[in-house]
Residue, then its C-alpha position, 0 to 999 in steps of 0.5 A: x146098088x141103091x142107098x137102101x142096099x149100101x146102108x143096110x145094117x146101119x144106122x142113118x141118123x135122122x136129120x135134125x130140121x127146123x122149120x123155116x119159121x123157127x128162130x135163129x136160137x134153135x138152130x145153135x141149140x140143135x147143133x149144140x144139142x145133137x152134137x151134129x155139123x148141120x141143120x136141115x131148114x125145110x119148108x112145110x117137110x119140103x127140104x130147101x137147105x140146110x145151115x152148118x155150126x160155121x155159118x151160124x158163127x160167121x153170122x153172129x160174128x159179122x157184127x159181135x157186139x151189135x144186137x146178138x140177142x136180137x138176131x137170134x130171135x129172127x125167124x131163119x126165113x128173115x136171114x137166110x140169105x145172111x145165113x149163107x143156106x147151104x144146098x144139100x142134094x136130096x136123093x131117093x132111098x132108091x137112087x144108084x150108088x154111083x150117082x149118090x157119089x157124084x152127088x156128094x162130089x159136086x155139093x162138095x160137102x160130104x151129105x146128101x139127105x135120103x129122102x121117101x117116095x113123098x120126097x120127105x127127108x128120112x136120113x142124112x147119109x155122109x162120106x164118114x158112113x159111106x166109107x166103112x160101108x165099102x170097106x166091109x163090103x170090100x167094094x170099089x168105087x170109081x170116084x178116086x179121092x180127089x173127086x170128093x176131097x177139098x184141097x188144103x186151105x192154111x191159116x196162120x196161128x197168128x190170124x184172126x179168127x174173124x177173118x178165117x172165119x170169113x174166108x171159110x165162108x167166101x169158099x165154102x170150107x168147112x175145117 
């Protein structure tokens, strides 16, 4: 089964991008906006990452009180490596099902973004779809649980928030 059979009769959002060029701002206002965990940041419709809700708060609370304003109106190519961009896999429509799981497991976020034969991004396709797809499909996967699961990391409710926050980003972990 490919990604095109597996999704039939869904919907796959399409990604919600901004172009490398575009300021910091708009990435904020996609997310706040379109009510979505990631941006796409691509480079003439070629997918080079993507930027999560976190990262953009862990960027703009390293330094609080310092030129916010000022780093919002950076285009996202300035500060990208600031920004912590994320590698999201890009497959095919048409790859495999089993290899859009192991490309799922080893990003280790959950997304992948399907992509046309001209390699341009058409969707994004995530655990929290994937899943109720086999469920009505009554389909077993090989991957198990712990193939795609992160494990338990706890926070103090005492704890600063800045500090969670940074550790998050130093581990990649997204809740």
């Amino acid at each position: 089964m490919n990604a095109s059979e597996l999704v039939e009769g869904i919907t796959v959002p399409a990604p919600v991008t901004v172009s490398k060029s575009d300021p910091v701002l708009l990435l904020g206002a996609l997310l706040s906006s379109w009510d979505v965990s990631s941006v796409i940041v691509t480079d003439n419709g070629k997918v080079i990452g993507a930027v999560y809700g976190y990262q953009l708060v862990a960027y703009l609370m390293s330094h609080p009180n310092r030129e916010v304003l000022k780093r919002l109106r950076h285009p996202i190519e300035q500060v990208t490596d600031r920004l912590g961009l994320s590698q999201i896999p890009s497959v095919s429509h048409k790859e495999s099902f089993d290899s859009i799981l192991r490309r799922i497991a080893e990003n280790r976020f959950g997304d992948v973004i399907l992509t046309n034969e001209s390699g341009l991004p058409i969707g994004i396709l995530s655990l929290s779809q994937i899943i109720p797809c086999l469920a009505l499909r009554k389909m077993k996967a090989a991957l198990k649980v712990r193939d795609v699961a992160s494990p338990l990391k706890l926070a103090s409710e005492g704890q600063p928030l800045s500090n969670a926050l940074r550790y998050m980003m130093r581990n990649g972990i997204r809740r």
